[in-house]
C-alpha positions, 0 to 999 in steps of 0.5 A: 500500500502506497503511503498517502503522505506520499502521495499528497506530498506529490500533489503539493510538489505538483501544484507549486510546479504548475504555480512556478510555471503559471508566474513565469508564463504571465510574468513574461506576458508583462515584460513583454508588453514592457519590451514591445513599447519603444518598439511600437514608438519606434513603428509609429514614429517611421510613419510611411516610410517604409510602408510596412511600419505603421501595419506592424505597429498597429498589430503589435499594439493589437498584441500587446492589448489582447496580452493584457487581457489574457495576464488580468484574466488567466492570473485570477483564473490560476489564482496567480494575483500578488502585490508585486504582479498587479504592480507590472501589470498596471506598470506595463499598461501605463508604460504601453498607453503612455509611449505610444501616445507620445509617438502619436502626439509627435507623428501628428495622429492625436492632440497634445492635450488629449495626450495631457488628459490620459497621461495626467490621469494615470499620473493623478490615480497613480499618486492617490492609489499610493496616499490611500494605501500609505493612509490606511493600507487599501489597496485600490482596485480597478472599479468598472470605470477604469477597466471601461477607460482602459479597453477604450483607450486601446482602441482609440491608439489602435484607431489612431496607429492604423487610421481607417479611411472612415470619417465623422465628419471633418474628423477621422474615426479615430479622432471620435474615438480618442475623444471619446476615450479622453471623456472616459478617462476624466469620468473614471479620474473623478470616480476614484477621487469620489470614492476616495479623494477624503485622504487627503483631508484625514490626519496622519502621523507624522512620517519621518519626513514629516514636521513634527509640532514639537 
């Protein structure tokens, strides 16, 4: 007769190599979309020259988009969520939406200050994500309307890198649709500061950089 000690020990053995290998695979998921950023710039930045740059970077973005999918998805599916990962996560995220939109600004695909409102927001979530958690330790998750600003954000650049011979107007499809994505991301900056913009009126301790009333 086997020993069931054994045995569970070989399903525990088991477990953690599949968890060792889940990690792994959707930490490489996050570097990539990390690595794939200069490159994408880099494309939009060519422009037409040569022809195939703007194609490959609208692709590669496309990529790099269902890649987050996939990472968010298959980490709670696989019960894969830490700290550290949902860091890269939204790291790599802002670093994609970011990069490209800076390479759009300088090809001439998209506003300046459309450019100002997205960046300005993750900038703005970023520092209170961190006063809420330095406050009382919550740790801030995406609400439906950072999720909502994040899907159309990917496919107002996508829009923007291939720009489809559609207009609205006097305006291409992708400038509706980047305006519609600088609506959204100033409705999902003044939804987290409803729900959590009182930190900044409650009273903390002094930190080690803090004056002191003594």
């Amino acid at each position: 007769m086997r020993d069931p000690g054994a045995r569970y020990d070989a399903r525990i053995a088991t477990m953690t190599t599949a968890d060792a290998r889940a990690a792994a695979f959707l930490k490489v998921l996050t570097y990539l979309r990390i690595a794939l950023t200069p490159v994408i710039m880099g494309l939009v930045i060519a422009g037409e020259d040569p022809s195939w740059a703007q194609p490959a970077a609208a692709t590669l973005f496309a990529f790099a988009a269902v890649t987050d999918f996939f990472d968010g998805r298959l980490a709670r599916r696989w019960k894969q969520t830490t700290v550290l990962g949902t860091f890269l996560d939204t790291t790599a995220d802002k670093l994609l939406v970011s990069g490209v939109l800076l390479a759009l600004v300088e090809s001439g695909r998209t506003s300046a200050w459309i450019a100002f409102v997205i960046v300005g927001r993750e900038l703005l979530i970023m520092g209170l994500r961190g006063a809420v958690t330095a406050s009382d330790g919550t740790v801030v998750h995406p609400s439906m309307w950072g999720k909502l600003k994040a899907n159309v954000q990917f496919v107002a650049i996508f829009l923007a890198i291939w720009r489809p011979d559609v207009t609205i107007g006097s305006w291409y499809l992708d400038q509706v649709v980047m305006l519609v994505a600088a609506i959204v991301t100033v409705a999902s900056a003044a939804e987290y500061l409803a729900r959590f913009g009182g930190v900044f009126s409650r009273r903390g301790r002094p930190g080690p950089h803090a004056p002191s009333d003594a």
